[in-house]
N, C-alpha and C positions, 0 to 999 in steps of 0.2 A: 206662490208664483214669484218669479224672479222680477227684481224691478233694474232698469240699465241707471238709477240714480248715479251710480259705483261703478265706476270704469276701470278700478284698477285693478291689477292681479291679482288674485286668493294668495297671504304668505302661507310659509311653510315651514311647519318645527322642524323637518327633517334636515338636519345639517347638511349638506353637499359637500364636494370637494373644497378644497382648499382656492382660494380665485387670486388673480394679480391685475392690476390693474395695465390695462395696454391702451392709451389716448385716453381713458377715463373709461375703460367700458373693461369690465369685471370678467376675466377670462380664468377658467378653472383648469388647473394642474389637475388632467385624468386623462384616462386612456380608455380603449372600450369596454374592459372589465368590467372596470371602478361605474362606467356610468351604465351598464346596462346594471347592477349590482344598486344602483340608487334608483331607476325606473323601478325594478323588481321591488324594493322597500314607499315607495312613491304608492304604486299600485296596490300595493297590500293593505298598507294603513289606511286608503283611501284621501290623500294629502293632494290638493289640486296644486299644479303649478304648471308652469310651463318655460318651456327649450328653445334656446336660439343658436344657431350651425351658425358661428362667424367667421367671416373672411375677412380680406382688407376691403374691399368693397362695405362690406356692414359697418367695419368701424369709423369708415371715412366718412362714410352716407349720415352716420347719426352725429357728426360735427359741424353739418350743415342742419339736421332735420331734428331739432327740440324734439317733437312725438317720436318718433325712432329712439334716442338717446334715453328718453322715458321709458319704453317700451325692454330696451335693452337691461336697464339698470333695475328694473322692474323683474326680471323674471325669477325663475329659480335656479337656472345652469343655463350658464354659457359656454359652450363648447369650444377648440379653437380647431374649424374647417379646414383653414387654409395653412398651409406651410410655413410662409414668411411668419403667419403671428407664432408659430413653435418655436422659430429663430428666433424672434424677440421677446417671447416669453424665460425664453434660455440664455440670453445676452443681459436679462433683468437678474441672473444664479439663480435662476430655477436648473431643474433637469427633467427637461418633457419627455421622454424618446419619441413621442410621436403625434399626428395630430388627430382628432375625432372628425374622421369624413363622412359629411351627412349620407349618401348615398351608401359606404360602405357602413356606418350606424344602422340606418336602415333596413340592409341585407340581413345584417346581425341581429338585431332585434326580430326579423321575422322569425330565423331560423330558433333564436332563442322561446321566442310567445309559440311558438307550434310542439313544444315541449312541454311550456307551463299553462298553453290555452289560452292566454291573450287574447283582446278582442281587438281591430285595429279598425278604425276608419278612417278613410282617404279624402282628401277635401284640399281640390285642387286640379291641376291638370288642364294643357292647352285645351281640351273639350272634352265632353261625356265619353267618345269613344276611346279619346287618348289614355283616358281611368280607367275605364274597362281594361283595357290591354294592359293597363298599367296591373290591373286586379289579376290578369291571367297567367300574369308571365311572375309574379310574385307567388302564386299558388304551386306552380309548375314547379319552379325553385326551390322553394320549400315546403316539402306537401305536409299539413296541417296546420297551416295558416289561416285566423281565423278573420275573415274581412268580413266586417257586420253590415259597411254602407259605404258610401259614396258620394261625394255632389263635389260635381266642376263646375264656378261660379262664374257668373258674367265680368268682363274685365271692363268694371266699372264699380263704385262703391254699390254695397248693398246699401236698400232703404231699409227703416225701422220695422217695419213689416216682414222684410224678408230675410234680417238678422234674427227674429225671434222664430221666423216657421223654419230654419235651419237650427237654430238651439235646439227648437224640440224635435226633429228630426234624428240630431244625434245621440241627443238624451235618449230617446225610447234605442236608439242600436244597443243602448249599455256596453256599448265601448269602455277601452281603459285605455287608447291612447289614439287620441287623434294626430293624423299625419300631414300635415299644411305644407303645399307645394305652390305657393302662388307667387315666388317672389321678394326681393327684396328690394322695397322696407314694410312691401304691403302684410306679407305674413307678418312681421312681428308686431306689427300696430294690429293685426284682424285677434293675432292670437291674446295682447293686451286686453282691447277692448268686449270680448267675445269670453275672456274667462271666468269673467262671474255669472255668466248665463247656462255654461256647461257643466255637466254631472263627472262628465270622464276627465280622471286623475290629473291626466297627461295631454296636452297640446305640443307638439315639436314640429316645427317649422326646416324642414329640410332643401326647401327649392328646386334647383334644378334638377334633384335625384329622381324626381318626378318622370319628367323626360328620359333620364340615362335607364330607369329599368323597366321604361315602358319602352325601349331600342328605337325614342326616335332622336335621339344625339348620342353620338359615341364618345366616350371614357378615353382621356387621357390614359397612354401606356403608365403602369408604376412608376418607371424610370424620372418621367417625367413629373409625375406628381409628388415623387421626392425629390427631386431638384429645385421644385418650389417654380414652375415653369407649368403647370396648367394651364394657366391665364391664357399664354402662347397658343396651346394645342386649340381650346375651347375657340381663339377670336381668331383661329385659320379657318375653324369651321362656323363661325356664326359673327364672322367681320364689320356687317352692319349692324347687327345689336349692340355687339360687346365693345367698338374699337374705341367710343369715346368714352366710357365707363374706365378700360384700363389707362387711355391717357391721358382721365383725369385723376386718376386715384392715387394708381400706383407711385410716380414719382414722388405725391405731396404724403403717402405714405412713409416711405424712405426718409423724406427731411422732418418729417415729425416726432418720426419716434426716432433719431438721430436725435433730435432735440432735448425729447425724453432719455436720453438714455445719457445724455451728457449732465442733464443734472442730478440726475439720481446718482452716477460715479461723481459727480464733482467733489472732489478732497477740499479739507478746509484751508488748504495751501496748495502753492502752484509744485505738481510733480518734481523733485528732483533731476538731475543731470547727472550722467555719472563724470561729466569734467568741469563741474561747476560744483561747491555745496549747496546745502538745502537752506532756505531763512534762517539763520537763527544759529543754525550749526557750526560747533563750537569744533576743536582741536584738526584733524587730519584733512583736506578737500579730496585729495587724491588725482589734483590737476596735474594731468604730461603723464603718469604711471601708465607703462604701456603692457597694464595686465586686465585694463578697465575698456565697456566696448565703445566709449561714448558717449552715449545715450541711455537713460533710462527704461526707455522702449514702450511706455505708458501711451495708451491712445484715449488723450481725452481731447473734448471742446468737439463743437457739430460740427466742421469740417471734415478732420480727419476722421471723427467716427462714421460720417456718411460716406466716407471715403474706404473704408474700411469695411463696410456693409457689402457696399457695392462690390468692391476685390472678391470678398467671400460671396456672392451670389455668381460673381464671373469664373469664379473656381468651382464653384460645384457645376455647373450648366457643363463646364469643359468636359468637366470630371466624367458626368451623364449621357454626352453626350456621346463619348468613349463607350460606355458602356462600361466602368472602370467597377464599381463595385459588384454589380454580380459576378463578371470576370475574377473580381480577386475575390469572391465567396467560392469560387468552383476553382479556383487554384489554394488557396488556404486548405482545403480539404483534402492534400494531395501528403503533404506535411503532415509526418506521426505525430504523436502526441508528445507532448514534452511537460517538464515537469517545470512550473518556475515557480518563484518565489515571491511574493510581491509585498514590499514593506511601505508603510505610510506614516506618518505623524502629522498628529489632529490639532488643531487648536479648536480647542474648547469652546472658548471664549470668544468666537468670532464667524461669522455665517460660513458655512463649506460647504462641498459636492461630495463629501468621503463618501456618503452609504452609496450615492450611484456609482460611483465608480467602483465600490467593491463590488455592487449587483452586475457590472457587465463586466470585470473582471472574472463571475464566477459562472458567467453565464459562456465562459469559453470552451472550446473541446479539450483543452489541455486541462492539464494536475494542478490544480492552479491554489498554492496554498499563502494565505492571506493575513499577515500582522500586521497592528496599528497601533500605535500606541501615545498619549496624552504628550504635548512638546514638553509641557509644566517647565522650568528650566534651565532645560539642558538642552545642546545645542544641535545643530539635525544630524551632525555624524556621530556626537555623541549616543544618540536616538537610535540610529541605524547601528550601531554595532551593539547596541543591547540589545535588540532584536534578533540579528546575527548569531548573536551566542546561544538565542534561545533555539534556533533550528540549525546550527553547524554551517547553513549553506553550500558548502561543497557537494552535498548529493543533488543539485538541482542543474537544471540544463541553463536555464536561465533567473538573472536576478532583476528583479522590476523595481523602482524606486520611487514614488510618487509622492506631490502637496497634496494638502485637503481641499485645492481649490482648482482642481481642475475638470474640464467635461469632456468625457470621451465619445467619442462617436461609436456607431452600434455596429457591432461585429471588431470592434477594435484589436484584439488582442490577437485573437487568429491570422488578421492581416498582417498586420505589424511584424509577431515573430516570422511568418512566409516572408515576409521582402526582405523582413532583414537575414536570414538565412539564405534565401534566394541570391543574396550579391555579396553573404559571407561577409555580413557587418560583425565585427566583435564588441563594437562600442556602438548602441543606437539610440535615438532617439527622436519622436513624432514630430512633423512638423507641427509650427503654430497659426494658425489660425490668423487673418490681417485683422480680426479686431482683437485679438492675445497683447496679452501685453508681453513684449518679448523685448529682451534688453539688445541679443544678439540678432542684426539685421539677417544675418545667414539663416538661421533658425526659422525663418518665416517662409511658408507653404511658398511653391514658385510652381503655376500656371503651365500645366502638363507633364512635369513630371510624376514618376512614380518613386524615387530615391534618388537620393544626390550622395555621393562621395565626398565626405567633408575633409577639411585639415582639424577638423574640431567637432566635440560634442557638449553639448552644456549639463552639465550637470543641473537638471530642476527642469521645469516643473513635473517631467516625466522623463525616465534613463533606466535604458538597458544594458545589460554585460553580457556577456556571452559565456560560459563555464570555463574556456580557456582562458580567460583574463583573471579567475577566480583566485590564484595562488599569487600572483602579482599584486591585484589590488586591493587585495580584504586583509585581514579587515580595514577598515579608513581610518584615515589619520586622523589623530584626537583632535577636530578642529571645530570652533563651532557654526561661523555663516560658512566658512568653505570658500569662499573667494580663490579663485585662481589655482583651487586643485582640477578642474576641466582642464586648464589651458596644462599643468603640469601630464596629467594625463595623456594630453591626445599629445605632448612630448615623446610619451615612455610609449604611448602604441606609436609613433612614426617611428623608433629606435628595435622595436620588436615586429615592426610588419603588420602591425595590427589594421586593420579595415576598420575607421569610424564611417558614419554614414544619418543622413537625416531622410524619413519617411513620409513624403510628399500627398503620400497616398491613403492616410491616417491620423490627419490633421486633430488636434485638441484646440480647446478654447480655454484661457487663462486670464479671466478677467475680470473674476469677482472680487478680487482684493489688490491695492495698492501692491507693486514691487516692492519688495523688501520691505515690505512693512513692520515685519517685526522683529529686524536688523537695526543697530546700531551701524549708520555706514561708516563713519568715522574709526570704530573699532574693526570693523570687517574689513576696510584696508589697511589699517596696520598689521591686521591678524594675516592677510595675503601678503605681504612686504615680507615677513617674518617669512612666513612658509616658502615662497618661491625665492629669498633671498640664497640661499646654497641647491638649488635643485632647477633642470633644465624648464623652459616652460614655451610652451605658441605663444608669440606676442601677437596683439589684439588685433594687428594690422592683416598678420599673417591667418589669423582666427576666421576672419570671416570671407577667405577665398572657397568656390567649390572646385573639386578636381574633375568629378564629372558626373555627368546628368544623364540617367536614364529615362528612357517617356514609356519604356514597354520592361515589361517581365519573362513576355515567351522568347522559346529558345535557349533559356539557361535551363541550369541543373541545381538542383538542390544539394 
């Protein structure tokens, strides 16, 4: 007989995903694969633990509620439900592509236990008939679904009496995963305190999914739920529940982990200027050189990065609102296939995104062939044209050039070459992201467009060519930071008619590592003095004008 001496969780040998901390609550890098692939090893070895589906409501809730924050830190996998924690888990260099939503988990797991005979029971639900219904429309869905039981609880604590004659209730189902729909923060304190009383594997605490697939609340469209705009749809249709929930959360959400994300980038010195030098910094400054854009372009300190948070949630809502990315999924596919080339240099030595960004690199409809190779050093043109040498480059349609530290957005590569084709870019390159660190103010994403027509492309963090540029600019010039071969560049394309252009509509993120960090700046502007001293160049002023802004795609021609 079980005794309630022991409130806390059963552990568990079984390693899980990999976790990062977001406000102090342990949220795991996986997707639904990875975690229906650890339920499936969970349930096998017969290992108890139990699931908690977070949002920004759970993680905010358990910064006020001690037993929550226990309850949380306590489990064996944390999921991250909601959107915003994906952005912030990604804004930490992570690379999520996506988040685990309890409802669609849920679907997934049914479909998946009706193949390997799972047992599930349900515990939870506005009332007995609301489970029921919940029971019918999940069997219907996926027929061989195995529901062993049932109980929707009084919404009031259970007594000691009637936690144990629900234990054994569910013990005798021989269930393997119980499915807890009661809410939060009451599910993950019931699932807490209740796990050493239970025989089945798995407790996971889903909530509201309860409701969505027993059709008495309707689902947020996708659109929406990838814009990170849920919250919206859910408090249109349930205003009295939810409105003081989101306008206490949400905001102190934003200034927190603002907070968080400033000290975890905080450099051991104050960011550089590009018309000031750094502490310390000895020989060149590089003040009044009007090959320099400024500014550093580094977004630290909680202002600006809450400021920056914000721009990127007001870009994507616009973005969504348009209906912009399935639009350019169903025009990208319109576009042959082309072959490009895509070169990288890794630092080693130092945390990067390279394997994602080769995975959605290769996850394109195009030919898309992929070298990378160690900086060790030598300098990044020097990099890039050994690379070069190894595949000729001239048989490709296009050449891709990329750091190790950047995040690409999902479906990236197909959009990107479509708009840049679409306005007959020959020199391109993605917009950045407002919390990028981005030196050139032009370079930064601008609020409804789809491509802007630049006087300039920057070469880094991500640049394209086009095959007509191929006999011109290749190989690169023996240089090693490169300074002010952009601005020479979008010289030699205004002199040949060249179309440069930035892609508003394909935004990356650039902000796991210091600018120039493993630049000598003092040698990289003498090494730019030297190079644009006999050779035409955009000065800095002129760099960062746009010539013109498109907000729409249809109606051109490829």
């Amino acid at each position: 007989m079980r005794s309630e001496g022991s409130l806390q969780p059963h552990p568990t040998p079984i390693r899980g995903p990999q976790a990062v901390d977001v406000l102090d609550v342990p949220l795991a890098l996986t997707d639904y694969a990875r975690t229906l692939a650890w339920m499936d090893e969970m349930i096998e070895q017969h290992v108890r633990g139990y699931v908690c589906v977070c949002n920004v409501h759970t993680v905010m809730a358990s910064r006020e509620d001690p037993e929550l924050r226990t309850s949380l830190r306590g489990s064996a996998l944390n999921v991250p439900d909601g959107q915003p924690l994906v952005w912030a888990i990604n804004a930490l260099g992570h690379s999520l592509a996506g988040r685990v939503y309890g409802p669609e988990l849920m679907s997934r797991a049914c479909a998946h236990a009706a193949e390997r005979g799972q047992r599930f029971y349900l515990y939870g639900g506005r009332n007995q008939g609301s489970l029921v219904q919940l029971a019918l429309n999940l069997r219907q869905r996926h027929p061989g679904v195995r529901i062993v039981g049932g109980y929707s609880p009084p919404h009031r604590p259970l007594t000691a009496e009637e936690r144990q004659t629900v234990a054994e209730e569910i013990n005798r189902s021989r269930a393997d995963v119980v499915w807890v729909g009661i809410g939060v923060p009451k599910q993950e304190k019931w699932m807490a305190q209740m796990r050493p009383l239970l025989d089945p594997p798995l407790l996971i605490g889903v909530g509201a999914a309860f409701d969505f697939h027993a059709g008495l609340v309707p689902q947020a469209p996708n659109w929406l739920q990838e814009a990170g705009l849920e919250w919206a749809y859910r408090l249109a249709h349930e205003p009295r529940r939810l409105w003081r929930r989101y306008l206490r959360y949400n905001p102190r959400f934003m200034t927190a982990f603002a907070r968080q994300l400033a000290a975890d980038r905080r450099p051991g010195a104050e960011p550089w200027s590009a018309g000031a030098p750094a502490p310390g910094e000895s020989a060149v400054s590089g003040e009044g050189e009007d090959f320099l854009s400024g500014t550093s372009g580094q977004v630290a300190g909680i202002r600006r990065t809450a400021a920056a948070i914000l721009a990127d949630g007001l870009d994507e809502a616009v973005a969504h609102a348009r209906l912009e990315r399935p639009r350019l999924r169903r025009g990208a596919r319109r576009l042959p296939r082309r072959r490009v080339l895509a070169l990288a240099i890794e630092r080693t030595d130092a945390p990067n995104l390279l394997a994602a960004a080769r995975t959605e690199l290769l996850r394109s409809r195009h030919d898309v062939d992929f070298l990378s190779t160690d900086v060790e050093r030598r300098g990044k043109f020097e990099n890039l044209n050994g690379m070069l040498a190894q595949r000729g480059g001239h048989d490709y349609d296009w050449l891709l050039a990329l750091d190790d530290d950047v995040m690409l957005p999902a479906g990236f590569l197909d959009g990107f070459l479509f708009l840049a084709e679409r306005f007959g870019l020959q020199l391109a390159q993605p917009a950045h992201r407002h919390r990028s660190h981005a030196a050139w103010q032009v370079t930064r994403r601008r609020r409804g467009s789809v491509v802007r027509e630049s006087a300039f492309v920057e070469i880094g963090p991500v640049f394209a060519f086009h095959h007509t540029t191929f006999s011109t600019l290749l190989p690169f010039p023996p240089l090693r930071a490169g300074w002010g071969l952009d601005l020479h560049w979008s010289a030699v394309a205004r002199a040949r008619g060249w179309r440069l252009g930035i892609v508003d509509a394909t935004p990356i993120g650039h902000d796991l590592r210091p600018v120039a960090g493993s630049y000598d700046r003092g040698a990289a502007i003498a090494e730019a003095r030297t190079f644009l001293a006999d050779r035409p160049y955009v000065r800095a002023v002129e760099a960062q004008r746009t010539l013109r802004t498109h907000r729409r795609w249809r109606g051109r021609r490829v």
